[in-house]
ROTORKOL-250005 format. One record per atom (N, C-alpha, C): residue number from 1; residue in three letters; chain; atom name; x, y, z. Coordinates in Angstrom, 2 decimals. Example, Ala and Ser with C-alpha at 12.3 -4.5 7.8 and 13.67 -1.06 7.14 Angstrom:
<1, 'ALA', 'A', 'N', <13.19, -5.69, 7.80>>
<1, 'ALA', 'A', 'CA', <12.30, -4.50, 7.80>>
<1, 'ALA', 'A', 'C', <13.20, -3.30, 7.80>>
<2, 'SER', 'A', 'N', <12.85, -2.25, 7.08>>
<2, 'SER', 'A', 'CA', <13.67, -1.06, 7.14>>
<2, 'SER', 'A', 'C', <12.90, 0.03, 7.87>>
***
This chain:
<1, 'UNK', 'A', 'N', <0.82, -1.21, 0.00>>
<1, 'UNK', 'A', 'CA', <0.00, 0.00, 0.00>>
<1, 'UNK', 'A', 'C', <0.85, 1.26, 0.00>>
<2, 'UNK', 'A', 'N', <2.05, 1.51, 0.84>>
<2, 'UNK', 'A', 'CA', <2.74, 2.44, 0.79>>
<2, 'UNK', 'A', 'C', <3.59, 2.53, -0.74>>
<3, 'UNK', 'A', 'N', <3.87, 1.78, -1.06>>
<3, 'UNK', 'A', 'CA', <3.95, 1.90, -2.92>>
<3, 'UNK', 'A', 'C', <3.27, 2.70, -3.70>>
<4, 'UNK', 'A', 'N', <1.90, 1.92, -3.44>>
<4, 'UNK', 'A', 'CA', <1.02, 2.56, -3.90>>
<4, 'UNK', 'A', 'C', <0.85, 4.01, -4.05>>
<5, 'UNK', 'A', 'N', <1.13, 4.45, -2.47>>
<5, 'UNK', 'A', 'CA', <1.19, 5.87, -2.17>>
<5, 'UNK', 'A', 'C', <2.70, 6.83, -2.78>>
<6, 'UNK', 'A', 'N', <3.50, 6.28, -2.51>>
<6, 'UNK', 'A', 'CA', <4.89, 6.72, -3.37>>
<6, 'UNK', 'A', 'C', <4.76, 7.07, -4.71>>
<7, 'UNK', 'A', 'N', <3.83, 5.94, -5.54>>
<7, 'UNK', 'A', 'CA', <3.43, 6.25, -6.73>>
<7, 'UNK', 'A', 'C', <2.72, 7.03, -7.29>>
<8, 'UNK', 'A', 'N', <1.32, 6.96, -6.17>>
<8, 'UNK', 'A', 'CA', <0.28, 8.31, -6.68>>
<8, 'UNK', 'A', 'C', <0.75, 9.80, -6.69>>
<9, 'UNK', 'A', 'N', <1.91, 10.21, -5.55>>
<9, 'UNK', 'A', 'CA', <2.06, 11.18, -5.27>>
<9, 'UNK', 'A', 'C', <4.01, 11.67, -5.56>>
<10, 'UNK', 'A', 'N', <4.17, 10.90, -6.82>>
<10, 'UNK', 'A', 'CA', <5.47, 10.66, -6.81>>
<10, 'UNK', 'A', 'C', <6.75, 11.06, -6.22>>
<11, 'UNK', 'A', 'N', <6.35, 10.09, -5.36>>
<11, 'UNK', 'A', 'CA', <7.70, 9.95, -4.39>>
<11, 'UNK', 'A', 'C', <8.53, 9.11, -4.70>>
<12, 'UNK', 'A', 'N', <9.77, 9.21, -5.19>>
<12, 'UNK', 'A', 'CA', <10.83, 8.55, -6.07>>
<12, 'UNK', 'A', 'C', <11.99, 8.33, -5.33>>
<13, 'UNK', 'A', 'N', <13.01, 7.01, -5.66>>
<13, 'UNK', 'A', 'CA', <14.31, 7.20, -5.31>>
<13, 'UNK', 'A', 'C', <13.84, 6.22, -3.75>>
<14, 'UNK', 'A', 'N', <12.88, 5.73, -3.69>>
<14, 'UNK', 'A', 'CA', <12.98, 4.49, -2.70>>
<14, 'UNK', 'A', 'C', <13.34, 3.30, -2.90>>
<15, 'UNK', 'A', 'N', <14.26, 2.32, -2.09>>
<15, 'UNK', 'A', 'CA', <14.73, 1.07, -2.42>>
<15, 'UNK', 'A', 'C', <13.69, 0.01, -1.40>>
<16, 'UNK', 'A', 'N', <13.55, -0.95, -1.44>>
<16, 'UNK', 'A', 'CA', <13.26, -2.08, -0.54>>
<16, 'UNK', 'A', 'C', <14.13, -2.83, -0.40>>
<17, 'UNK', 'A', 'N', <14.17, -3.53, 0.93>>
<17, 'UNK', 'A', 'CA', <14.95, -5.07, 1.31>>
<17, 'UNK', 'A', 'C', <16.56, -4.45, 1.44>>
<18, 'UNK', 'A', 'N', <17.10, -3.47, 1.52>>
<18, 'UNK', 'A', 'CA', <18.20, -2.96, 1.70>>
<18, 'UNK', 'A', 'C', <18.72, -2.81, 3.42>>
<19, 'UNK', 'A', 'N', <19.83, -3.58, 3.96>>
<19, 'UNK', 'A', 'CA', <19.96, -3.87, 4.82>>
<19, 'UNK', 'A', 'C', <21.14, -2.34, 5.20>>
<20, 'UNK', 'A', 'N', <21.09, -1.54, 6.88>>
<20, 'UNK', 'A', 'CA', <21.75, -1.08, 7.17>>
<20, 'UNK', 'A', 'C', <22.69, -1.59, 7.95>>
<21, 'UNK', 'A', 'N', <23.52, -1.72, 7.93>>
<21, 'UNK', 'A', 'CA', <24.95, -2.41, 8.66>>
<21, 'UNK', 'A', 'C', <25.60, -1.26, 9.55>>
<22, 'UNK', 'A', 'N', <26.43, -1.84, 10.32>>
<22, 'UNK', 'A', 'CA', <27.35, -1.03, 11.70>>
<22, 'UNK', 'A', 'C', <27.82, -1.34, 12.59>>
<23, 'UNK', 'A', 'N', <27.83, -0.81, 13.95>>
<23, 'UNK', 'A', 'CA', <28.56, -0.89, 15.11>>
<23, 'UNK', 'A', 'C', <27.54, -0.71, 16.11>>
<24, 'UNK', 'A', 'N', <27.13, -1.19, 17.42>>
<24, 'UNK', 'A', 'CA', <26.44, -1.29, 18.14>>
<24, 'UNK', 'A', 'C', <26.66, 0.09, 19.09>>
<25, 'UNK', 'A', 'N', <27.99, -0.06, 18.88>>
<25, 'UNK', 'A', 'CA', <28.36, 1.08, 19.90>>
<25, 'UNK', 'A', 'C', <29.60, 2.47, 19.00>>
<26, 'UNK', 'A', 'N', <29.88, 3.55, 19.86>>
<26, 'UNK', 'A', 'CA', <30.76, 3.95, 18.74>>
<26, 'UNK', 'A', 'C', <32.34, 3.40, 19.00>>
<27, 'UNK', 'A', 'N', <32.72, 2.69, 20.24>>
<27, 'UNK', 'A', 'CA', <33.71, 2.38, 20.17>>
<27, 'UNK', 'A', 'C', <34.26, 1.51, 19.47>>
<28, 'UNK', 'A', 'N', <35.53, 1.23, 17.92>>
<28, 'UNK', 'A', 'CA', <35.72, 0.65, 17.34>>
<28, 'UNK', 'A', 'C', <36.03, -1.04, 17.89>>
<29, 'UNK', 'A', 'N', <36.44, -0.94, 18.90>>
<29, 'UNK', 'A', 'CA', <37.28, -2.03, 19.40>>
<29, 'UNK', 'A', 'C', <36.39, -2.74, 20.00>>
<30, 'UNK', 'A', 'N', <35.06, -2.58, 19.85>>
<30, 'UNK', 'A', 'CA', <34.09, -3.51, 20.32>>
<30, 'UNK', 'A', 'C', <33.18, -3.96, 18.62>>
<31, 'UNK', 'A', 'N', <33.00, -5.24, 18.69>>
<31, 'UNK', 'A', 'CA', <33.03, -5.88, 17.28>>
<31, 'UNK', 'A', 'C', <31.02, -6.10, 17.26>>
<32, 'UNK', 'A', 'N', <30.79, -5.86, 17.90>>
<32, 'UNK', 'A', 'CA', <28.94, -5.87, 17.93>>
<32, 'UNK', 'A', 'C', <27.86, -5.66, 16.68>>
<33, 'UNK', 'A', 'N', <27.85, -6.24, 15.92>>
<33, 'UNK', 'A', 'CA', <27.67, -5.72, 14.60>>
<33, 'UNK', 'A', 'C', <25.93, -5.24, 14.80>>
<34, 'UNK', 'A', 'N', <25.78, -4.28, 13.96>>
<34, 'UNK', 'A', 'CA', <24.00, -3.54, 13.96>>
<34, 'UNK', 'A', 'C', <23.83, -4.25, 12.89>>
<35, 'UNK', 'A', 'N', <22.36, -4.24, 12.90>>
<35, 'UNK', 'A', 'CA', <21.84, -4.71, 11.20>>
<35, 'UNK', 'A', 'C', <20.41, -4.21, 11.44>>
<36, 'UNK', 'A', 'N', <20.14, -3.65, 10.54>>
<36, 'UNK', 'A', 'CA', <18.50, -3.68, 10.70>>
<36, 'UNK', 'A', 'C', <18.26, -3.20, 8.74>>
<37, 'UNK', 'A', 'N', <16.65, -3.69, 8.63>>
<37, 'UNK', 'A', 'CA', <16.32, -3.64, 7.58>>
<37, 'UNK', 'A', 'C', <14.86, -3.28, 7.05>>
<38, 'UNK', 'A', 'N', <15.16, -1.48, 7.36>>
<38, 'UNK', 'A', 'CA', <13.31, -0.47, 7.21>>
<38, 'UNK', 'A', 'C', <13.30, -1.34, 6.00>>
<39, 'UNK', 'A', 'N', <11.66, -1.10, 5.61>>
<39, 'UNK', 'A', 'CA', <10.77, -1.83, 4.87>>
<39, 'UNK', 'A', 'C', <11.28, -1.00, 3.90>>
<40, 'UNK', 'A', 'N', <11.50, 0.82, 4.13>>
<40, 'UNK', 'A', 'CA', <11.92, 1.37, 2.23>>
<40, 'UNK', 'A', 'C', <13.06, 2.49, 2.96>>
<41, 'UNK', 'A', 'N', <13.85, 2.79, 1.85>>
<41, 'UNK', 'A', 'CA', <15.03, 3.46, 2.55>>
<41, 'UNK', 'A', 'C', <15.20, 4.17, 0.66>>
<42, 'UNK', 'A', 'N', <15.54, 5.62, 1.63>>
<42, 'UNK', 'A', 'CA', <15.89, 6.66, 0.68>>
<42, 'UNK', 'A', 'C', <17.42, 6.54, 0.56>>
<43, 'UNK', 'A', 'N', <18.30, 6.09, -0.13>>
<43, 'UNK', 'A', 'CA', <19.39, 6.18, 0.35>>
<43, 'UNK', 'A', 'C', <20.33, 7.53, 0.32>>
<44, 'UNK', 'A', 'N', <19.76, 8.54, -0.77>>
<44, 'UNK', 'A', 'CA', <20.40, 9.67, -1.01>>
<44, 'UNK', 'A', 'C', <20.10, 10.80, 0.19>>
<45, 'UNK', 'A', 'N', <19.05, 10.42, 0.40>>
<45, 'UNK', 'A', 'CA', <18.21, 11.27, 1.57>>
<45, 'UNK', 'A', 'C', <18.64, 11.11, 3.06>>
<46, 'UNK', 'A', 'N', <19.16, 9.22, 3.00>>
<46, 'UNK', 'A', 'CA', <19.46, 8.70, 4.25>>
<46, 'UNK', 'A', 'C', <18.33, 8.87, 5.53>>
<47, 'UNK', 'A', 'N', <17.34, 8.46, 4.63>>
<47, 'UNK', 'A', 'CA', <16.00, 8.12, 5.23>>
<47, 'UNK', 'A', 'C', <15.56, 6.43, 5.53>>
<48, 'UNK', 'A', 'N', <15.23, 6.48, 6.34>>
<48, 'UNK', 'A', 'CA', <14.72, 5.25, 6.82>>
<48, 'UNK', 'A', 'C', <13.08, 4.88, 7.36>>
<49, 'UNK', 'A', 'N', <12.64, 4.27, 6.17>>
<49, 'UNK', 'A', 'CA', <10.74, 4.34, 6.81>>
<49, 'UNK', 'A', 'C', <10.38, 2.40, 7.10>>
<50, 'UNK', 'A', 'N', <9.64, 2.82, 8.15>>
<50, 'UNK', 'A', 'CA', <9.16, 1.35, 8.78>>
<50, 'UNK', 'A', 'C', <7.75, 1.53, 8.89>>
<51, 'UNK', 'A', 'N', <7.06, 0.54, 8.46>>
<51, 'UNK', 'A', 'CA', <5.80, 0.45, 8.66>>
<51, 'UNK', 'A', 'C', <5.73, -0.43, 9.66>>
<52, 'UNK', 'A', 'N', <4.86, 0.00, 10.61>>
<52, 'UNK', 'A', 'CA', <4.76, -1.02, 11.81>>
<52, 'UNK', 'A', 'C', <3.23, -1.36, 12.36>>
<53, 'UNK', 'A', 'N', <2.64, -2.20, 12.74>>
<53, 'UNK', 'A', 'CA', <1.39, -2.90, 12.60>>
<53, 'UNK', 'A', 'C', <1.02, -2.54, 13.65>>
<54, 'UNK', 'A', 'N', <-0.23, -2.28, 13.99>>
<54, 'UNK', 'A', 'CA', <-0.84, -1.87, 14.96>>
<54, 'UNK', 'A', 'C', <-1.05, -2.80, 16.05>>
<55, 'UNK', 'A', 'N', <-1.16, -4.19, 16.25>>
<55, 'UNK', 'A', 'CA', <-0.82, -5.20, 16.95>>
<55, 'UNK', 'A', 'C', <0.59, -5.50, 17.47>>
<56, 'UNK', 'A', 'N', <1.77, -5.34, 16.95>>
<56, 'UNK', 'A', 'CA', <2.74, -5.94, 16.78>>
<56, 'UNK', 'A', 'C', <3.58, -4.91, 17.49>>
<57, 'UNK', 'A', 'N', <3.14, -3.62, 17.48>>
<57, 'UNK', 'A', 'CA', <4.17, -2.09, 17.54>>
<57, 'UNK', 'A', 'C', <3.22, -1.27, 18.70>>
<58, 'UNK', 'A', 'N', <2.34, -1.71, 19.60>>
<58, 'UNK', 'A', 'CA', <1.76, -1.22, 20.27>>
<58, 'UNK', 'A', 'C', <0.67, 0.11, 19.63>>
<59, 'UNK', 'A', 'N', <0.31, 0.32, 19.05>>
<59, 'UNK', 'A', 'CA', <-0.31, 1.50, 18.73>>
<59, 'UNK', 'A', 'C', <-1.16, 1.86, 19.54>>
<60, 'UNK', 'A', 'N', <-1.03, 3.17, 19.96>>
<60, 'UNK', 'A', 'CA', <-1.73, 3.69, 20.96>>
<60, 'UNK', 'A', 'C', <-3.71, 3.95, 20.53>>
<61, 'UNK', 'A', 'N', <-3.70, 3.71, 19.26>>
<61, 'UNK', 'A', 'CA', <-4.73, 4.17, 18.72>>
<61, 'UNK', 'A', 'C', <-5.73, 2.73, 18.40>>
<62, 'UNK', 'A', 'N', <-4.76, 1.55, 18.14>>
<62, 'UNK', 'A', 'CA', <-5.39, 0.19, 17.49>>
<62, 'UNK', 'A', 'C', <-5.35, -0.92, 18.54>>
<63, 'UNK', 'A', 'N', <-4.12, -1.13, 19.04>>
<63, 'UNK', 'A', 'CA', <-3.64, -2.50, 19.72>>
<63, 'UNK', 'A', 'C', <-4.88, -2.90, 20.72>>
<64, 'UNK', 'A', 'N', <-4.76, -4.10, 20.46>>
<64, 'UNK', 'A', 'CA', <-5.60, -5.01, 21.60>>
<64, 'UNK', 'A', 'C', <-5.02, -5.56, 22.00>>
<65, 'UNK', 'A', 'N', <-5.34, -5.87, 23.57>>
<65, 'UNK', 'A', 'CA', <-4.78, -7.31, 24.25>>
<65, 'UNK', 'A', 'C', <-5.49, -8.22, 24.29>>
<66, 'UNK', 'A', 'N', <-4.91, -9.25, 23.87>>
<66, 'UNK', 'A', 'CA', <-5.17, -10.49, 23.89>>
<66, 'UNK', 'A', 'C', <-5.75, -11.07, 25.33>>
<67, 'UNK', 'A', 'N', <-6.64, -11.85, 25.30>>
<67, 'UNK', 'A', 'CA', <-7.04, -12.32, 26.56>>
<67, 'UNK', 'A', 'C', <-6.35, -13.46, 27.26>>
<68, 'UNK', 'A', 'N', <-5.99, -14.44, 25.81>>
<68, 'UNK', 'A', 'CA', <-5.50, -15.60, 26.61>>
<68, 'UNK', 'A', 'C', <-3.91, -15.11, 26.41>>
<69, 'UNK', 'A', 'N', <-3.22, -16.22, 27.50>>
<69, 'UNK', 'A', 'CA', <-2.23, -15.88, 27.02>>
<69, 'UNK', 'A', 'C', <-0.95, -14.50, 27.85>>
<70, 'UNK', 'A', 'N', <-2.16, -13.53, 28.37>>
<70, 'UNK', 'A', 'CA', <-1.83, -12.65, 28.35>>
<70, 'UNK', 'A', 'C', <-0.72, -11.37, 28.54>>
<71, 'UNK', 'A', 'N', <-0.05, -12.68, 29.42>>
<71, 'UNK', 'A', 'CA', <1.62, -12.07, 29.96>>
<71, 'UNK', 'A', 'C', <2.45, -11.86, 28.69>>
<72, 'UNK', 'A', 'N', <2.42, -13.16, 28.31>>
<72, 'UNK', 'A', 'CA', <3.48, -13.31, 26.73>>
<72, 'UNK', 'A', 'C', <3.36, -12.06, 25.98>>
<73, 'UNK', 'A', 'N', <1.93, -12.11, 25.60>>
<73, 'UNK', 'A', 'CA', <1.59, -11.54, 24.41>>
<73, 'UNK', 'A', 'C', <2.17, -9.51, 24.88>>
<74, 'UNK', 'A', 'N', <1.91, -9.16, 26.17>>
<74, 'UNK', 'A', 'CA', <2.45, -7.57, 26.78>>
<74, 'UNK', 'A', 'C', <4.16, -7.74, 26.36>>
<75, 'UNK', 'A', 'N', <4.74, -9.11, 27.36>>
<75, 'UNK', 'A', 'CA', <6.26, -8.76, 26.92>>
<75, 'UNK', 'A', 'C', <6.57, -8.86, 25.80>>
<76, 'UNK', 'A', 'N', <5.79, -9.31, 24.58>>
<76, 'UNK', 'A', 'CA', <6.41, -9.84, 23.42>>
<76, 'UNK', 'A', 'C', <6.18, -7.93, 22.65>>
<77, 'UNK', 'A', 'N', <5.31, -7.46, 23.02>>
<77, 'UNK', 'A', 'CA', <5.01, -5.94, 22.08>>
<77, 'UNK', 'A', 'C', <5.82, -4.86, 22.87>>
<78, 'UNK', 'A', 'N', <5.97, -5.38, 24.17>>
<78, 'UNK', 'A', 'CA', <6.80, -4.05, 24.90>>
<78, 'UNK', 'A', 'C', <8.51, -4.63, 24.37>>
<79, 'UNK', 'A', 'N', <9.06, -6.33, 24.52>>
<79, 'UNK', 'A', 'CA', <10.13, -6.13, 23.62>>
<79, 'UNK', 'A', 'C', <10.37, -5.59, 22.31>>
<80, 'UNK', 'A', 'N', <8.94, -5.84, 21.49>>
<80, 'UNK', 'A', 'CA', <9.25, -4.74, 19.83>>
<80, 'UNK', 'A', 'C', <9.28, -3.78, 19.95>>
<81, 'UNK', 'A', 'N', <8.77, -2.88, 20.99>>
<81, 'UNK', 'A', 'CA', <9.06, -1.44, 21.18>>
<81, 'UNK', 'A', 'C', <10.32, -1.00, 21.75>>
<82, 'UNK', 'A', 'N', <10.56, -1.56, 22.35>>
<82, 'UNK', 'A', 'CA', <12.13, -1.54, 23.11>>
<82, 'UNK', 'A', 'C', <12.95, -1.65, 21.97>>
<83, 'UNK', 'A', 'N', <12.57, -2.90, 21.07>>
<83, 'UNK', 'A', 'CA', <13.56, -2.86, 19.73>>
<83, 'UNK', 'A', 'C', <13.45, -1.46, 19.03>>
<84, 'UNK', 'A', 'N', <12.17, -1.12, 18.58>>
<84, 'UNK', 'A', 'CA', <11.92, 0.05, 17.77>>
<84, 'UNK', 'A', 'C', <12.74, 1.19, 18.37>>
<85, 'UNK', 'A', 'N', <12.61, 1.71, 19.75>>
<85, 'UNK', 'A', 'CA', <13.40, 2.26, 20.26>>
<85, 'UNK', 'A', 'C', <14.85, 2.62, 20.45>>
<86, 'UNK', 'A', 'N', <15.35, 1.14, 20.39>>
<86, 'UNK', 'A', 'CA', <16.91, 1.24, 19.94>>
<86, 'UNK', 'A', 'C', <17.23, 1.02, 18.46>>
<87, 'UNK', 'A', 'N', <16.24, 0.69, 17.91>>
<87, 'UNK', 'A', 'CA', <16.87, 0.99, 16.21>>
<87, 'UNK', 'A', 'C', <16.38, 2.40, 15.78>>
<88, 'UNK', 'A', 'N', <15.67, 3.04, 16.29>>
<88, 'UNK', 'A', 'CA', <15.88, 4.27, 15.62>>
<88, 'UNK', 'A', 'C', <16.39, 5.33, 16.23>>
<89, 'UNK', 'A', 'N', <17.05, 4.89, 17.63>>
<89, 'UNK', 'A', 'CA', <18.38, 5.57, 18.47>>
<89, 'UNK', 'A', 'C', <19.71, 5.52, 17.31>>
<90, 'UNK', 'A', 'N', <20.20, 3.95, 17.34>>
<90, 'UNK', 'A', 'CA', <21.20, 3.89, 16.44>>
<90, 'UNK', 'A', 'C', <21.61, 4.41, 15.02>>
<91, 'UNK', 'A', 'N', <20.26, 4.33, 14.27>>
<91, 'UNK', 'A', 'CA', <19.96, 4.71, 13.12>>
<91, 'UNK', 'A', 'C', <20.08, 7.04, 13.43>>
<92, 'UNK', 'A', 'N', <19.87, 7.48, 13.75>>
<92, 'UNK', 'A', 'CA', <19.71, 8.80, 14.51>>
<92, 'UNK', 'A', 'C', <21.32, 8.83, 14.41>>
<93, 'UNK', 'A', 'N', <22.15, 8.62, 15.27>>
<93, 'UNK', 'A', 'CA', <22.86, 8.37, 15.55>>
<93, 'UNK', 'A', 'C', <24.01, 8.26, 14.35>>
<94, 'UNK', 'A', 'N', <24.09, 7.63, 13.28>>
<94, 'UNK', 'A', 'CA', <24.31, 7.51, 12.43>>
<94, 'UNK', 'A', 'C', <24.22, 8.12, 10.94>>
<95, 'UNK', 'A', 'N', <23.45, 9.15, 11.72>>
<95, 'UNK', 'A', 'CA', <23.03, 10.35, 10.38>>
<95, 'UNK', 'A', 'C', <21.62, 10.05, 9.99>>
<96, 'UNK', 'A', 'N', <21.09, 9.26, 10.29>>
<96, 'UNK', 'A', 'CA', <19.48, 8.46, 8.94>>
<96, 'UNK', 'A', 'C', <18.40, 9.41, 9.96>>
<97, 'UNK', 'A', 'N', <17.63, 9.51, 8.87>>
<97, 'UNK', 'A', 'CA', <16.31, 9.71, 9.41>>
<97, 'UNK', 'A', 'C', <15.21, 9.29, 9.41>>
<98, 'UNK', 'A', 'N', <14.52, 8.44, 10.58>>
<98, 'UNK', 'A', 'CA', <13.68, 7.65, 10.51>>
<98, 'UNK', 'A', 'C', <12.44, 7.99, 10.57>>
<99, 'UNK', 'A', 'N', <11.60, 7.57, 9.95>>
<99, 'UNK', 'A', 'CA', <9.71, 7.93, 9.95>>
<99, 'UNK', 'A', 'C', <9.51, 6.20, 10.07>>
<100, 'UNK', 'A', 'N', <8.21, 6.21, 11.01>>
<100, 'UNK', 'A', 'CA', <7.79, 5.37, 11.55>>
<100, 'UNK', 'A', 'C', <6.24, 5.43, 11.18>>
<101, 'UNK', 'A', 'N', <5.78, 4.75, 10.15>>
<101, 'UNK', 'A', 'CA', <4.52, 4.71, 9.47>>
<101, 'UNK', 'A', 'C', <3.60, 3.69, 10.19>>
<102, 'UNK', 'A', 'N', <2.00, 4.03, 11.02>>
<102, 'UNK', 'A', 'CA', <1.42, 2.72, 11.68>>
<102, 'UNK', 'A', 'C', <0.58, 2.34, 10.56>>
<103, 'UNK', 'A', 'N', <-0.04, 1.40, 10.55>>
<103, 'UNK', 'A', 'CA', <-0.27, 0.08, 9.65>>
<103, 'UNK', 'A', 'C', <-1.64, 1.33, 9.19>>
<104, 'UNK', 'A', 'N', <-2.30, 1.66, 9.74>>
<104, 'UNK', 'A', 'CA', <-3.60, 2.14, 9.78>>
<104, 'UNK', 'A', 'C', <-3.55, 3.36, 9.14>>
<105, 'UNK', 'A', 'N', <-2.48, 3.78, 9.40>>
<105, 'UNK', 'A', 'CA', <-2.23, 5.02, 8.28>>
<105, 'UNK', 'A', 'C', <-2.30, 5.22, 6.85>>
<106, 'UNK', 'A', 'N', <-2.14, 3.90, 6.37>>
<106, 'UNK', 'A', 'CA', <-2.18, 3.33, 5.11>>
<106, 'UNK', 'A', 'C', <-3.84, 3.18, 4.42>>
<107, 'UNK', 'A', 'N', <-4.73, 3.60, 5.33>>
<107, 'UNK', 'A', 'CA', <-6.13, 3.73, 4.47>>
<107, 'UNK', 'A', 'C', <-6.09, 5.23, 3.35>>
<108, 'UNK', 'A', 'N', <-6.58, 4.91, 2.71>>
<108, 'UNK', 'A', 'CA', <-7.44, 5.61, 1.98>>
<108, 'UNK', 'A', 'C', <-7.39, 6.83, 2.35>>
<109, 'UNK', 'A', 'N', <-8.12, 7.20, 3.28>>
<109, 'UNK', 'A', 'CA', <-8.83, 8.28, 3.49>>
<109, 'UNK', 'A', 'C', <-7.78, 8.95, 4.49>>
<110, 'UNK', 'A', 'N', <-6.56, 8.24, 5.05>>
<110, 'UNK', 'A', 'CA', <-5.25, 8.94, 5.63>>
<110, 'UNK', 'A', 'C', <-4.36, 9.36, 4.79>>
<111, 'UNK', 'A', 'N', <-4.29, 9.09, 3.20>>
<111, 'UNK', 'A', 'CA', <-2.91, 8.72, 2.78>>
<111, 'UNK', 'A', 'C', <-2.40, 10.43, 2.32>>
<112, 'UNK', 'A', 'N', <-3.85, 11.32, 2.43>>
<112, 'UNK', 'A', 'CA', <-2.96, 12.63, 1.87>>
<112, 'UNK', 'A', 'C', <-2.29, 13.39, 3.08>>
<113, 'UNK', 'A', 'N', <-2.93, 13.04, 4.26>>
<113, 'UNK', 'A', 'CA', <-1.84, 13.16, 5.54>>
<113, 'UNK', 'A', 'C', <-0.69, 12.82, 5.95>>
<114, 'UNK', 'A', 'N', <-0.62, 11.32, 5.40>>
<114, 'UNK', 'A', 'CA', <0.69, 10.55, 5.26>>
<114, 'UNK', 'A', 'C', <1.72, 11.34, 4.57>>
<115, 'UNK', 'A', 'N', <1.03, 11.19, 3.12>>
<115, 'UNK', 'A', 'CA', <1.96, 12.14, 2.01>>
<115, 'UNK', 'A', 'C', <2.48, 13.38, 2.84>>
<116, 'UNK', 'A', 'N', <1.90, 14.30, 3.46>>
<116, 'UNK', 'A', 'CA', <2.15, 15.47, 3.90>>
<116, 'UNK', 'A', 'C', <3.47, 15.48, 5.13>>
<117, 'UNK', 'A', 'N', <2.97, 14.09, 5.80>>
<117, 'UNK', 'A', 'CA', <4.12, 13.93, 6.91>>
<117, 'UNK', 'A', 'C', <5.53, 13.26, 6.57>>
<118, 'UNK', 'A', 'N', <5.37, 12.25, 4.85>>
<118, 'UNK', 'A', 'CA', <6.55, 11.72, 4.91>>
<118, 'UNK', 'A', 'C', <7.39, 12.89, 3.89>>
<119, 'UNK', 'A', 'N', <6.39, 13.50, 3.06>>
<119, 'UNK', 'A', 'CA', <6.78, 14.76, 1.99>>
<119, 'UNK', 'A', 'C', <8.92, 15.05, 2.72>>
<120, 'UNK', 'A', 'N', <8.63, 16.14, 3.66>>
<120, 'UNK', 'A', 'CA', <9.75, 16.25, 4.17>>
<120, 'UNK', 'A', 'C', <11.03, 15.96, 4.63>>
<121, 'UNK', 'A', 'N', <10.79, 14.25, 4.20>>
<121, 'UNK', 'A', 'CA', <12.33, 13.46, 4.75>>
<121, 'UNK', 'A', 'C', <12.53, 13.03, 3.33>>
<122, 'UNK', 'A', 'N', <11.07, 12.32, 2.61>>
<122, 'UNK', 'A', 'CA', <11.89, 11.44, 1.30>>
<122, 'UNK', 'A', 'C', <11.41, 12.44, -0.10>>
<123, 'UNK', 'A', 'N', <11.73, 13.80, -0.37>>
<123, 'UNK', 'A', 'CA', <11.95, 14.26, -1.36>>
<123, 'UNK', 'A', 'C', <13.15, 15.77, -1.11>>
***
């Protein structure tokens, strides 16, 4: 869907599946390798966009909890946020600039808002 939207409103010069590589920390002499891999990456721009699911990424606006289950299912979304958190510390850090797109944003009737908010990093 976010294609989609890149396309209607031509937004150009995005890659997919492009992996960022690094250092965990800035000290060289520690060998910790980073990796992470946004869903589309500007590379000239040194933009980094993640779409993240409204279940999966906590959204303050969508997420449900699960009934059964229920311990797992809190630590398993508060560890993806914790992740989200330190990958777009590192990524920051590194010069990139990250936009963080929620799943729901991707309707229809959001996408000229979207356009408006990602406008500024990937053109």
């Amino acid at each position: 869907l976010l294609i989609q939207i890149f396309r209607a409103y031509g937004i150009t010069g995005w890659r997919r599946g492009h992996v960022i590589r690094g250092r965990t920390t800035e000290d060289r002499r520690q060998k910790k390798p980073f990796s992470v891999r946004p869903d589309f990456v500007f590379l000239k721009l040194r933009t980094a966009v993640f779409v993240d699911g409204c279940f999966w990424h906590g959204c303050p606006k969508h997420a449900t909890q699960p009934k059964t289950n229920a311990a797992f299912w809190r630590k398993k979304i508060a560890t993806n946020k914790d992740r989200d958190r330190r990958v777009n510390s590192a990524l920051q850090k590194r010069g990139w600039t990250v936009v963080r797109v929620w799943e729901h944003e991707l309707r229809r009737k959001d996408e000229a808002q979207l356009t408006r908010r990602l406008k500024p990093h990937v053109t």
